[in-house]
N, C-alpha and C positions, 0 to 999 in steps of 0.2 A: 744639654740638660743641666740642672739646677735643683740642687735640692740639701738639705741641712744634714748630717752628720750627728752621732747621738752625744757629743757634746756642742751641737748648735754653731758647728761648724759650718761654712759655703761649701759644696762638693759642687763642683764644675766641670761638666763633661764637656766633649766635642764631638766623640763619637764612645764606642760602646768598647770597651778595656778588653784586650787579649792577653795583654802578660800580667798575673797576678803576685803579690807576691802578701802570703800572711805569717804574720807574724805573732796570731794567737790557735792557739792547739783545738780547740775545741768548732774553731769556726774553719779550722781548715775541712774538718771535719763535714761542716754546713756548708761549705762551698762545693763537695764532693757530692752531698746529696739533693744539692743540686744542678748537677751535672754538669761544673765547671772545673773536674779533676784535669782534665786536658789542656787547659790555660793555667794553671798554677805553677809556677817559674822557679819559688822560691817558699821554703817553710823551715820550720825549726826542727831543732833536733828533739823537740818533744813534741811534734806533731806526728802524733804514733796511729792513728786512725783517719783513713782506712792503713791497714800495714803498710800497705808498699808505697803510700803516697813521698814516703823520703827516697824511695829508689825513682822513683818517676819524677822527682822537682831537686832542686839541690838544695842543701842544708846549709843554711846560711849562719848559722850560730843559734843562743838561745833567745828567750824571750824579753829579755834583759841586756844581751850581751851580743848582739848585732853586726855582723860583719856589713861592715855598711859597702863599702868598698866592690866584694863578692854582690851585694846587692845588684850594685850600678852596672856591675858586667851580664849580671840578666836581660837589662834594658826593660825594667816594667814599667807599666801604664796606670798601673792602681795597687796602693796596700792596703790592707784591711788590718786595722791595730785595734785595741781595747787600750783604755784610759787604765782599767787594772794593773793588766800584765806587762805594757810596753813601756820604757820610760820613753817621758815628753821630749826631748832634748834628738833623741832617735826618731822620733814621728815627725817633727821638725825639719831633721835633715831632708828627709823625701822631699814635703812639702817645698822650700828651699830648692828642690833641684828640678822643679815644676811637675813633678809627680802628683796625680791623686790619690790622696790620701783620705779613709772613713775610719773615723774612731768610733769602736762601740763604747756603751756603758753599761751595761745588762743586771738589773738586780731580781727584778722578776719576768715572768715570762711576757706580760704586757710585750718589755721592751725587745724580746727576743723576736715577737710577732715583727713589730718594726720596722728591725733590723731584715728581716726576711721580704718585708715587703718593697722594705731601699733597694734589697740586693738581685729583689727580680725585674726594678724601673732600671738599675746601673745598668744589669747586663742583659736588659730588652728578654727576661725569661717570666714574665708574668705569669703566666699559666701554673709552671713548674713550681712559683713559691708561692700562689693560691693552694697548691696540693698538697706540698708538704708542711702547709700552715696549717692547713685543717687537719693532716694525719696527727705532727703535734697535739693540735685540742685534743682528737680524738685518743691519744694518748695520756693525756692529761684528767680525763674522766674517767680512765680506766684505772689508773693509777687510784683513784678512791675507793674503787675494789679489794683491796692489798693494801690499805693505811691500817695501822695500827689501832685495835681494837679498846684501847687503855691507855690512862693520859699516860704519858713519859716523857718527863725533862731531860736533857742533856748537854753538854759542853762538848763542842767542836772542837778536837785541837787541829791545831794547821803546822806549828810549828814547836820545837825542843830547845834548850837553849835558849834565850827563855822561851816560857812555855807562852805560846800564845794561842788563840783563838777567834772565832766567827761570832761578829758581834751581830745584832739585827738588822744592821743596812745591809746587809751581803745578799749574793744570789745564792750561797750556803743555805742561811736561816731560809731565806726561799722555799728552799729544799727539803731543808727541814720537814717545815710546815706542811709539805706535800706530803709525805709519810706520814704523817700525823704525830710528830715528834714538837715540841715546846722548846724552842732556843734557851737555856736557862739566861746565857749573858746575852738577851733579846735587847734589855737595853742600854749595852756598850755601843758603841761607835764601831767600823769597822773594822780591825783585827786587834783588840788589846792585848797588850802582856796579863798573863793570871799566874799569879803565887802558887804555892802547895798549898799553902791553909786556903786560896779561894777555891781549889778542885775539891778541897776536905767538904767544906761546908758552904759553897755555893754553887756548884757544878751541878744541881738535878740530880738525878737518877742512876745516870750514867755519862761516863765520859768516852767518847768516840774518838777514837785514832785516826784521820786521816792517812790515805797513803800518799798521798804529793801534796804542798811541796816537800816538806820532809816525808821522808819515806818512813814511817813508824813501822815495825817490825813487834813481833811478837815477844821478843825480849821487852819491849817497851809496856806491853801489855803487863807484864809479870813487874817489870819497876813501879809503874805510876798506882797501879793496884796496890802494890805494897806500901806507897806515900801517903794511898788519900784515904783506900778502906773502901772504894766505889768498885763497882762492877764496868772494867772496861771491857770497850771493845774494837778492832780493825776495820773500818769501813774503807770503800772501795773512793777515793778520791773523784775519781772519773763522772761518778755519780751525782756526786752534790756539789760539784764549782765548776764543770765542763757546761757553759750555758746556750750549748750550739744544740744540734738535733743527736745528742747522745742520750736525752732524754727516752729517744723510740727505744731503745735499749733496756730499759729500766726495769720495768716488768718484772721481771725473772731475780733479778738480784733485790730486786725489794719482799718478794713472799722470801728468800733468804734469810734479809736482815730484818722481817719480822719472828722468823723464828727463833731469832737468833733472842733478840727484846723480849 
């Protein structure tokens, strides 16, 4: 089998991949529902969904930080990396040591469709990701139910020190946009550095705290409050940058964070 990769890579099978090893949090996740938790060899230490998937697979290091070594003594057949979270120089290696390797790219759900439908021809489960592609849609229309009834700009932060943020390329503003929230730095690139003076008087409405990758805490809330004069607030990371089937999830924690808006 033969087929492209979401950076327009050659993906080259011989036969159909039993040892997996992933190396992004959110798709470990989509590999699980679709019921390929039994072949997973190897996952990260933040591949936290399902729970027990690190007691079931070993933990090879982070997303970044790749026990390559620990890798090669699992003996896999296939990784599944993202262009995001993995560095290239690591996806490389695999590829290098005749391993298949598929990189995703994921900004909106378009691509997550995709990526679901590569990953039910890799592992001859077609059926299974026709089913969970359409529970998605059908997640995805319900979620319009629960969008935000009033426009609301806001500013993403992702990171402290400096402070940075989710520009409009991102699967973030995506996200956003699904709640019915307005990206304010819709048109930066994706993750700029932003000043104090740009959260004072460019940041919309409100400014959102990501929980990963920096982990914003509620002291954080009470500082940045106090810098810019905006109404923050702690939003659940998992939710708006996890671009695997954590979406089926959303539901419940979005009439939240609209009452929260």
């Amino acid at each position: 089998m033969r087929l492209k990769d979401q950076l327009n890579n050659e993906v080259s099978l011989e036969s159909v991949p039993r040892r997996i090893i992933s190396l992004v949090p959110s798709l470990t996740e989509l590999l699980c529902d679709l019921g390929l938790a039994g072949q997973i060899v190897g996952v990260t230490k933040f591949c936290v969904h399902p729970e027990n998937i690190r007691q079931k697979s070993t933990v090879i290091g982070g997303t970044k930080k790749v026990h390559l070594d620990e890798c090669m003594a699992l003996k896999p057949d296939f990784v599944l990396a993202s262009k995001e979270e993995n560095i290239e120089h690591q996806v490389n290696f695999f590829q290098e040591k005749g391993i298949v390797v598929y990189t995703s790219d994921i900004k909106v759900f378009d691509d997550l469709k995709d990526l679901v439908n590569d990953l039910g021809q890799i592992f001859q489960i077609e059926s299974k990701a026709q089913r969970l592609s359409s529970t998605i849609d059908d997640h995805l229309k319900q979620l319009k139910n629960f969008q935000l009834k009033k426009d609301i700009s806001a500013t993403y932060l992702i990171w402290k020190d400096p402070y940075m943020a989710a520009g409009g390329d991102t699967f973030i503003s995506h996200m956003l946009a699904m709640t019915g929230i307005d990206n304010a730095l819709a048109h930066e690139k994706r993750y700029p550095t932003v000043s104090v003076e740009t959260l004072k008087e460019k940041s919309g409405d409100v400014i959102l705290l990501s929980s990963e990758p920096f982990p914003f805490k509620a002291s954080h809330v009470e500082e940045i409050a106090g810098l810019t004069g905006k109404k923050v607030i702690l939003v659940d990371g998992e939710f708006f940058s996890w671009y695997g089937s954590r979406i089926l999830h959303m539901k419940d924690y979005l009439k939240q964070l609209t009452s929260q808006l």
